[in-house]
C-alpha positions in Angstrom: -25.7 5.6 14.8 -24.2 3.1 12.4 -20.9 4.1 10.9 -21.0 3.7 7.5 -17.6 4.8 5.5 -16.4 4.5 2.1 -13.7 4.2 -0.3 -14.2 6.1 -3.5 -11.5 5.6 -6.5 -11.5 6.5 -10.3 -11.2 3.3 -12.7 -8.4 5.3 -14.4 -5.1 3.0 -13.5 -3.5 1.1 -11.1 -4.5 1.3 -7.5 -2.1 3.7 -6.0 -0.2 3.3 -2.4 -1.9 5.7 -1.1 -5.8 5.1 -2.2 -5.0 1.6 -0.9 -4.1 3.3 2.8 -7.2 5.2 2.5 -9.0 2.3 1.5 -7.2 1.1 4.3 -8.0 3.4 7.1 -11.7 3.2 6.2 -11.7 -0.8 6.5 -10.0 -0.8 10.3 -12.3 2.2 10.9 -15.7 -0.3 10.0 -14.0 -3.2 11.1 -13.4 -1.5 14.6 -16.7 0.4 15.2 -18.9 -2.6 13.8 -19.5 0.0 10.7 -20.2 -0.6 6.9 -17.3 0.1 4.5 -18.6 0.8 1.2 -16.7 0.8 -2.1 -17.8 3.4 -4.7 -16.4 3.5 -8.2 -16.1 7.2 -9.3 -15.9 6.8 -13.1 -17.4 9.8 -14.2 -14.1 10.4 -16.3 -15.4 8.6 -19.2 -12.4 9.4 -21.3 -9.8 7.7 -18.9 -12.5 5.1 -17.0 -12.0 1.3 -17.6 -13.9 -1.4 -16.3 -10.4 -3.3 -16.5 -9.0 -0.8 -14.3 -11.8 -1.1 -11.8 -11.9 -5.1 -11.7 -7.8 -4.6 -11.3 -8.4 -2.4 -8.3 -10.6 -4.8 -6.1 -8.6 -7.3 -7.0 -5.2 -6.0 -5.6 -7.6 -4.4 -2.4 -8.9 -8.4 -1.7 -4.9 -9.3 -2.0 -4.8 -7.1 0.7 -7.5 -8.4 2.8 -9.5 -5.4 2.4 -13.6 -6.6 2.0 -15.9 -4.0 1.7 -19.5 -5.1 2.8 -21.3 -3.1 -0.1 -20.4 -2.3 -3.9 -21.3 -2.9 -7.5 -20.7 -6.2 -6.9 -22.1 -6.3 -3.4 -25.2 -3.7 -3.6 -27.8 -2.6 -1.1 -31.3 -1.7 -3.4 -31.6 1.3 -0.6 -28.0 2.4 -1.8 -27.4 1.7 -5.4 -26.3 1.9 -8.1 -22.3 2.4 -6.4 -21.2 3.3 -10.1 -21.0 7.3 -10.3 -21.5 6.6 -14.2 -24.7 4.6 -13.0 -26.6 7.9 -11.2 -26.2 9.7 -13.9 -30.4 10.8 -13.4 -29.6 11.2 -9.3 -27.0 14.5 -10.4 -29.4 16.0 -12.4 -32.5 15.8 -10.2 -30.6 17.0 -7.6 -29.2 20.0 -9.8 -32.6 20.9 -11.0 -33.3 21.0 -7.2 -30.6 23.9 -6.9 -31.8 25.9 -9.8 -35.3 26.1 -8.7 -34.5 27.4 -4.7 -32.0 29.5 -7.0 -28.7 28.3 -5.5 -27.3 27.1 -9.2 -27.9 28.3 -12.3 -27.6 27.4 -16.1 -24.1 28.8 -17.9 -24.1 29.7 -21.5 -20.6 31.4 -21.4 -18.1 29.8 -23.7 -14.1 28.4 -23.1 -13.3 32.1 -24.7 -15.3 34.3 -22.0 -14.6 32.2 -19.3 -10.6 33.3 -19.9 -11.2 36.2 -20.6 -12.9 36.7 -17.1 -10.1 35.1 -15.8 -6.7 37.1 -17.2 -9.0 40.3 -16.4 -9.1 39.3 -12.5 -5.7 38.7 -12.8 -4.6 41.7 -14.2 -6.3 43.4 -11.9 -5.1 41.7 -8.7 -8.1 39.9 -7.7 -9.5 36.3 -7.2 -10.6 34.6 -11.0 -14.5 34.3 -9.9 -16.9 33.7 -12.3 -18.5 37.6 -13.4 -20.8 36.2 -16.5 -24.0 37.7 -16.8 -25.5 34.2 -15.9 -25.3 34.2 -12.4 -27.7 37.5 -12.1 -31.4 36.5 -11.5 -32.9 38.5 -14.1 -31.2 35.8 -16.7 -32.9 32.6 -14.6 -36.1 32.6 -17.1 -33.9 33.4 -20.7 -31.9 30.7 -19.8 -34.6 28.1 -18.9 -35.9 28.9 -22.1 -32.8 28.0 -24.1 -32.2 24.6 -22.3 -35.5 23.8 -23.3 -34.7 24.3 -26.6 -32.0 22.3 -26.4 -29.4 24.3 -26.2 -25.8 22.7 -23.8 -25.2 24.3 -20.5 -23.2 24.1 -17.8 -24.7 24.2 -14.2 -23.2 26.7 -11.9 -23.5 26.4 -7.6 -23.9 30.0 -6.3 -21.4 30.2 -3.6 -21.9 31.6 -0.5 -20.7 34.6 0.6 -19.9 33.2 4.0 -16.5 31.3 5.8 -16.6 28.2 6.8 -15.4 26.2 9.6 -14.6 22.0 9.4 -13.4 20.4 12.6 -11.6 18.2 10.7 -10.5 14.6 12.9 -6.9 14.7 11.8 -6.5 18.9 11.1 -8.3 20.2 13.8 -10.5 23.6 12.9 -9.9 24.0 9.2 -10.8 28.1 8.7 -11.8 28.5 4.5 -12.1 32.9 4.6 -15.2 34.2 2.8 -14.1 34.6 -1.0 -12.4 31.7 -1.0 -14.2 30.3 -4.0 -16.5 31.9 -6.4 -19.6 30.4 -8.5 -18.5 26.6 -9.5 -19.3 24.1 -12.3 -21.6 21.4 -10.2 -22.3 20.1 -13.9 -20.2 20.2 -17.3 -22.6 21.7 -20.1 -21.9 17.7 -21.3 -24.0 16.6 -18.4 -21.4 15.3 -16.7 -21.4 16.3 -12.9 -17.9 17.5 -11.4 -16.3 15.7 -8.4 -17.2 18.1 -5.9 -21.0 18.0 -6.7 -21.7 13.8 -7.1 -19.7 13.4 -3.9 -21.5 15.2 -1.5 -24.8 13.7 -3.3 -23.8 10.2 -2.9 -22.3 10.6 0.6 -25.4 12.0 1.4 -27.6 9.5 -0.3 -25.3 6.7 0.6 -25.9 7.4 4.2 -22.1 8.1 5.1 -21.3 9.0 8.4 -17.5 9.6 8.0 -15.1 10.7 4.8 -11.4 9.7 5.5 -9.8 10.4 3.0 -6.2 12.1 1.6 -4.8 15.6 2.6 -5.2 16.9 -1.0 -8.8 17.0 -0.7 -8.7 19.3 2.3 -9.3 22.0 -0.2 -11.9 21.0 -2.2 -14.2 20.3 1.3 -15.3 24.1 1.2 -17.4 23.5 -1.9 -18.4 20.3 -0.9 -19.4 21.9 2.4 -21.6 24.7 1.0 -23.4 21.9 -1.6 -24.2 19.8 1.7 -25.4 23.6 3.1 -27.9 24.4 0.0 -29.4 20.7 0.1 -30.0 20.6 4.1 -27.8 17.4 4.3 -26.1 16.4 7.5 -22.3 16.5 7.2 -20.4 13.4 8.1 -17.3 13.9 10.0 -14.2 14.5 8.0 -10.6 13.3 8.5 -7.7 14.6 6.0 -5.0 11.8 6.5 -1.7 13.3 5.8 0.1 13.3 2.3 3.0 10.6 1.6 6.2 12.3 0.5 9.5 10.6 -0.6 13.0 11.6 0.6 12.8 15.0 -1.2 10.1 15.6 1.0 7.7 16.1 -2.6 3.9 14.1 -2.8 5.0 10.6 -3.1 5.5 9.7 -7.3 6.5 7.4 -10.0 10.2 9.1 -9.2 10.3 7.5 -5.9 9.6 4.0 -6.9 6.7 1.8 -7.4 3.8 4.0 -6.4 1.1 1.3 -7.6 0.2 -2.2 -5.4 -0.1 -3.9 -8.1 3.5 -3.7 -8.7 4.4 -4.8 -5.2 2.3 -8.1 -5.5 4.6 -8.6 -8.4 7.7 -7.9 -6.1 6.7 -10.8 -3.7 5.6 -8.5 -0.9 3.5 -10.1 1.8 -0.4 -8.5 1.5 -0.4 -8.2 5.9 3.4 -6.6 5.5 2.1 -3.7 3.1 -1.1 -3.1 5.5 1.3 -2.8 8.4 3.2 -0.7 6.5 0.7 1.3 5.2 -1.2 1.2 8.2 1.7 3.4 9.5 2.1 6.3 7.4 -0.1 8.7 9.2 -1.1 6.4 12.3 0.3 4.8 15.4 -0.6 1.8 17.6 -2.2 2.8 21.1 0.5 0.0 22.2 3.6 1.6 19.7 4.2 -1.6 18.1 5.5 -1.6 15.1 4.6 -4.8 13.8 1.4 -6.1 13.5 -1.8 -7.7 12.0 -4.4 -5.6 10.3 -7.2 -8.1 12.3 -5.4 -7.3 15.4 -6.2 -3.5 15.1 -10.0 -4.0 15.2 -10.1 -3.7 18.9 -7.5 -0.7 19.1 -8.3 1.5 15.5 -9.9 5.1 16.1 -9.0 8.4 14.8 -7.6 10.0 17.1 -4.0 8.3 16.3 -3.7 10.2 13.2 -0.4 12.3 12.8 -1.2 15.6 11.0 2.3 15.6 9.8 3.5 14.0 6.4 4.6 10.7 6.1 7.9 9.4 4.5 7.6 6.9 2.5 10.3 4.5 3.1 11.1 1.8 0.8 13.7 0.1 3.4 11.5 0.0 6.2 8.6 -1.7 3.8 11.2 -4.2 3.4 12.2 -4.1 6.8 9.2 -4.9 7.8 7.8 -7.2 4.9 10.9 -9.5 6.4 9.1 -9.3 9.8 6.6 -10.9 8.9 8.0 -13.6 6.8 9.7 -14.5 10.5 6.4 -14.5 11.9 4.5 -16.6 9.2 3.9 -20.4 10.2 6.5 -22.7 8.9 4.0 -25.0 6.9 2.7 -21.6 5.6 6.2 -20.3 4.6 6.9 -24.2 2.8 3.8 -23.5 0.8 5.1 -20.2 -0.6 8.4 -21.5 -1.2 7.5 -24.3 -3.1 5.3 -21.6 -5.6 8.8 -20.2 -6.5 10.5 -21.3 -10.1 13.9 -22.0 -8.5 12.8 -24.7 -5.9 13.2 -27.8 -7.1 15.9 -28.9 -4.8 14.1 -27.6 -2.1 10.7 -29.7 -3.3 12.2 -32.7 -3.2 13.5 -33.1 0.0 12.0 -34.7 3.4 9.3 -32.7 5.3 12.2 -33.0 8.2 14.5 -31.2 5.9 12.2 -28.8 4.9 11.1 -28.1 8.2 14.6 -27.7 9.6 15.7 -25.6 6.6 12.7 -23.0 6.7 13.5 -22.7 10.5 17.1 -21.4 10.3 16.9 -19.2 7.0 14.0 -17.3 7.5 16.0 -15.1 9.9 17.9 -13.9 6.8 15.0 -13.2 4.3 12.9 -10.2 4.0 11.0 -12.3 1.3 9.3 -15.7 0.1 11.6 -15.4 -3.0 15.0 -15.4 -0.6 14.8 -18.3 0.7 15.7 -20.3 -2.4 18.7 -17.8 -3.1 19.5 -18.4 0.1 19.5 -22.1 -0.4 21.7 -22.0 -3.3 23.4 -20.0 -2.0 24.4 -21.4 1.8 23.7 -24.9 0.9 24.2 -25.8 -2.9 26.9 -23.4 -3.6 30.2 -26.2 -4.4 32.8 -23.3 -5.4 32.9 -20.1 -2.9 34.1 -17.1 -3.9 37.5 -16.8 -2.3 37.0 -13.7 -0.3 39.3 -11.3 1.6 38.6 -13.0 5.1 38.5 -16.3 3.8 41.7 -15.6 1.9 43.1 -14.8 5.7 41.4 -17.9 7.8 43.2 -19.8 4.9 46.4 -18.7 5.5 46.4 -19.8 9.4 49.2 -22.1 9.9 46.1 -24.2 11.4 43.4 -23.9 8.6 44.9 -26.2 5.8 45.5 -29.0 8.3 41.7 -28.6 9.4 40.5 -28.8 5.6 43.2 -31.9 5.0 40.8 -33.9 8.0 37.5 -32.9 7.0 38.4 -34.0 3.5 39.4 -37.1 4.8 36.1 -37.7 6.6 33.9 -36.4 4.0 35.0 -39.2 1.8 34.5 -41.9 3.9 30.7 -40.8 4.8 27.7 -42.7 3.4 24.9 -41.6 4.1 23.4 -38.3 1.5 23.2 -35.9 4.7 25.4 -35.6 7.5 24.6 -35.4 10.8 24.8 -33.1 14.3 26.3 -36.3 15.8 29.0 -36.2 13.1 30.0 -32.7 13.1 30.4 -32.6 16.6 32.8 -35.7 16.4 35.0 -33.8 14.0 35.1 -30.6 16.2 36.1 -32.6 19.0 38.6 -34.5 16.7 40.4 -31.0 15.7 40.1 -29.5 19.1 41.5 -32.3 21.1 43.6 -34.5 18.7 45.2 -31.8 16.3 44.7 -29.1 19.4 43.1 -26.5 17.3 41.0 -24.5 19.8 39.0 -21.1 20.2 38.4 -18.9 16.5 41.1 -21.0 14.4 38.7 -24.0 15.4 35.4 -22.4 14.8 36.2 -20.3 11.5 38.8 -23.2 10.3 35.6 -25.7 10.6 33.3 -23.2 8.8 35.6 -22.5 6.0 36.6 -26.1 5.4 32.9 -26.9 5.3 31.1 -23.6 4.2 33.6 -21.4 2.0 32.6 -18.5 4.5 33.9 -16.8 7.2 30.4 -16.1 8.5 27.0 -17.8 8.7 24.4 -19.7 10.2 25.0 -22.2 13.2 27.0 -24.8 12.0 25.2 -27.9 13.8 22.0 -26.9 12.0 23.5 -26.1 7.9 25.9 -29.3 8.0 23.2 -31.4 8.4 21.0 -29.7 5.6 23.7 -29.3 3.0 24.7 -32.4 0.5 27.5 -34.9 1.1 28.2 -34.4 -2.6 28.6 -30.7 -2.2 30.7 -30.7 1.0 33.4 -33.2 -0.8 33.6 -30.5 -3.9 33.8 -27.4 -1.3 36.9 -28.9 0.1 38.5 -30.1 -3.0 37.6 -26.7 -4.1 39.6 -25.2 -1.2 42.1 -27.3 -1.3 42.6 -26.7 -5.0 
């Protein structure tokens, strides 16, 4: 059996975090089973569909490096169209088939009767099923008679008076009680079909083998399980992923931050640091790693690491981890990026050497691309640091002034733009055997004669990266 899977959003925004792990999921699922993932736009919400919308959300699922093999773009003539707006004559050829074994039926009943039925049931302490005359079989022919007249009806699925069972992948056996739902709209007397209807008619068209898809649609499967039922379709296997929930433990929303991708391409994220992350929420490595490639999961992906537990969704470990991978990223790579960013310049012009060495000792401090020219500015450019409580207190060791009063002295007399190892290490040995300076008064009196901090990267490898001409106005500074 080929596994085909498939990734189904609405054109109606951004693409959300968590339709991008779904998308996701189904991607490493293909990729690892040698399956076809399929993207299929469900834009049956005319009123809120936009083909802007749509173009917006392959685009951000390509920044991610997620490729499905068939789509509007990409079709298969067995398949398509992948547009839900497209099958428009599919729904209703299919519905027809449900009327005539009588498993749906045409509804006449208006928005008024319809709640009517409805604050009756409930006043009454039972479910709100439908209870217009419609559904009796004695209407079937009246109402033929006034579609064909061209009267608007909705289309109603008989349900069946049965439970059901799902041995769901993530869930386990999912029980829905007999009752659960009553007769349901398959088609809006607009002709538009409802969610639950063209689903099951494309996944069953479409061939697909598995639905992974969120927690939230665990509820509407009992529907979509009695629709595959009536039309003698084979059910796929289903796996629920679990919800994303904030802090408050709530679905994940616009209150807990940026909820969109689109937003965190803006905010510099790496694409393979949000698919780890991602990637996550709901799953574990066979190996428990924590960081990784999506393409090394091909080999390892299956679902049966799925958590049926909700997942936090926490903004500090993206970043946490988004900063792991900058230190894994190539250094030529990482150069490239860099040099993208507005505030580079001083970093563009130096020698491939420089840039090289530079790369090498900040990326331990950035979580992003965009840090490393802050960083730069501020660890190499910076000529007046702030005067700090513990560099107020190296400064006041009887020792400190007399190692700024050398260094001083030798920063004037270099020539060259850069310093180098060589040369720091001369002075250290200077201060430590000549003016007799040894243990943390040397190595924090050094730093804050040539730094302006108490704390920081290796000496022998920031001297040599940071400017003559800002090294002479960091001591006149602290001298000042």
């Amino acid at each position: 059996m080929t596994v085909r899977v498939r990734f189904a959003p609405s054109p109606t925004g951004y693409l959300h975090i968590g339709g991008a792990r779904t998308a996701l999921y189904n991607y490493l699922y293909a990729k690892a089973v040698g399956g076809t993932f399929i993207l299929r736009i469900e834009d049956t919400d005319l009123e809120r569909s936009q083909a802007e919308y749509e173009r917006l959300q392959i685009d951000d699922l390509k920044w991610l490096g997620i490729h499905h093999d068939e789509g509007p773009d990409k079709p298969n003539p067995k398949y398509a169209p992948y547009r839900q707006s497209e099958r428009s004559e599919i729904y209703q050829k299919y519905a027809q088939v449900l009327i005539e074994k009588g498993l749906a039926y045409y509804d006449f009943c208006t928005e008024e009767e319809l709640e009517a039925m409805k604050a009756k049931a409930e006043a009454e302490g039972r479910d709100p099923h439908y209870e217009g005359k419609w559904k009796e079989p004695q209407f079937a022919a009246e109402a033929l008679e006034r579609v064909k007249k061209g009267e608007k009806a909705a289309i109603r699925f008989r349900a069946y008076k049965k439970s059901y069972t799902l041995n769901d992948k993530v869930k386990g056996h999912v029980t829905y009680p007999e009752g659960m739902v009553g007769d349901f709209v398959i088609v809006r007397s607009n002709g538009l079909p409802v969610y639950n209807y063209c689903c099951v008619i494309d996944d069953m068209l479409m061939e697909i083998t598995h639905v992974i898809r969120g927690e939230d649609h665990l509820n509407n499967t009992v529907r979509q399980l009695m629709i595959y039922e009536a039309l003698g379709a084979k059910l796929p296997e289903f796996a629920h992923v679990s919800l994303l929930i904030g802090h408050d433990r709530q679905k994940l929303s616009k209150r807990h931050g940026a909820t969109s991708v689109n937003l965190y391409r803006n905010e510099h994220y790496l694409p393979e640091a949000m698919c780890n992350y991602l990637c996550l929420l709901g799953w574990s490595h066979p190996d428990e790693k924590d960081i990784f490639d999506k393409t090394d999961l091909f080999k390892v992906f299956s679902l049966d690491r799925f958590s049926a537990h909700a997942a936090m969704y926490d903004i500090e470990k993206l970043k946490w981890v988004n900063g792991e991978h900058v230190k894994k990223m190539a250094i030529p790579d990482l150069i490239s990026l860099i040099e993208q960013e507005p505030e580079s310049e001083f970093f563009k012009k130096q020698t491939p050497e420089w840039k090289n060495s530079c790369v090498e000792l900040l990326k331990k401090y950035a979580q992003f691309v965009t840090d490393f020219p802050k960083l730069v500015n501020e660890l190499i450019l910076k000529e007046k640091p702030e005067m700090t409580e513990p560099l107020k207190e190296i400064m006041s060791w009887e020792t400190t002034p007399k190692i700024v009063a050398f260094i001083s002295a030798e920063v004037e007399k270099a020539k060259s733009e850069f310093l180098t190892e060589a040369e720091l290490n001369g002075w250290m040995e200077h201060v430590k055997k000549e003016m007799g300076v040894k243990g943390k008064p040397l190595f924090q009196g050094v730093r804050a004669a040539l730094t302006g901090h108490d704390h920081g990267p290796d000496l022998k490898f920031l001297i040599p990266l940071t400017p003559v001409t800002v090294l002479k106005k960091r001591v006149e500074h602290l001298k000042g």
